[in-house]
C-alpha positions, 0 to 999 in steps of 0.5 A: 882312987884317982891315984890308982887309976893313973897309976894303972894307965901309966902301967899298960902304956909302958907295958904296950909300948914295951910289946910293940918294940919286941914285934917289930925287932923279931920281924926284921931279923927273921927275914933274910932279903939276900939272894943265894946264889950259891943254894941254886940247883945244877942243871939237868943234862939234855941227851944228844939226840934231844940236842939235835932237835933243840938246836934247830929251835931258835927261841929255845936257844935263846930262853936257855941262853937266859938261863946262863945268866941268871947263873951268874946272878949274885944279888938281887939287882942282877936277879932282877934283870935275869928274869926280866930277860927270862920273861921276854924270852919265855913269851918268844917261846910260847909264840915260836913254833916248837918241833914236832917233837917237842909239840906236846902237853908234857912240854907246854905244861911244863913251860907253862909252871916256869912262867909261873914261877918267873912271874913269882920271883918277879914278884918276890923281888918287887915285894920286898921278899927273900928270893932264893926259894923261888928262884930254887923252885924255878930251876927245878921246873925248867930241869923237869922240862929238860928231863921231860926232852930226854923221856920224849927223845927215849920213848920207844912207843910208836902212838900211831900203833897205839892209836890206829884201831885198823 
């Protein structure tokens, strides 16, 4: 009886010991921490009109600026600094005066989700995980904003006729 309890011991330590090595070796190969650049979507076209009112915005100027940089970001220690700088410059943003224009809801809001998407590849970074998709999703919010320039710039609608009820 002694026999067989020690052999069955031995046997669940070595079938234990055996899973926990299997777990540990499938999680380090699923996760890729590299940073792709190469995956990074183009950036949306600001039509010329829209141009004219943007280059008057200095703080603007500089957030797209930051952009360029974190273009040519090819690991994950430059991504690092380039949404450091994104950070800061976004905060000048926020705290600038924007163009009458430009002024509205649709444009804050929109700011508002590439704050949080630079805050989330910050955190991507600091916590050890992969980077690429965030950084995917933080350039398609700031191309929404850009488009959301050109929708703004092209609307025909005056909204003092809509709303004056005279």
């Amino acid at each position: 009886m002694r026999k067989l309890l020690v052999t069955l011991f031995v046997f669940s330590v070595l079938v234990g010991c055996k899973k926990t090595d299997e777990g540990t070796k499938h999680q380090s190969t699923n996760v890729e921490l590299a940073f792709d650049y190469q995956k990074l979507p183009s950036r949306a076209t600001i039509n010329p009109k829209a141009t004219e009112i943007l280059d008057g915005w200095e703080e603007f100027k500089a957030f797209d600026t930051s952009f360029d940089v974190l273009y040519k970001a090819t690991n994950n220690e430059d991504l690092v600094l380039a949404a450091d700088d994104l950070i800061e410059k976004e905060k000048k943003l926020a705290a600038s005066n924007y163009p009458e224009l430009f002024d509205t809801f649709q444009i804050k809001s929109r700011q508002q989700v590439i704050r949080t998407y630079l805050y989330k590849v910050k955190a991507s970074i600091m916590e050890n995980q992969p980077t690429t998709e965030p950084t995917v999703d933080m350039i398609k919010a700031y191309n929404a904003m850009r488009k959301q320039f050109n929708t703004i710039v092209n609307s025909q609608l005056d909204k003092k006729l809509i709303l004056d009820e005279n």
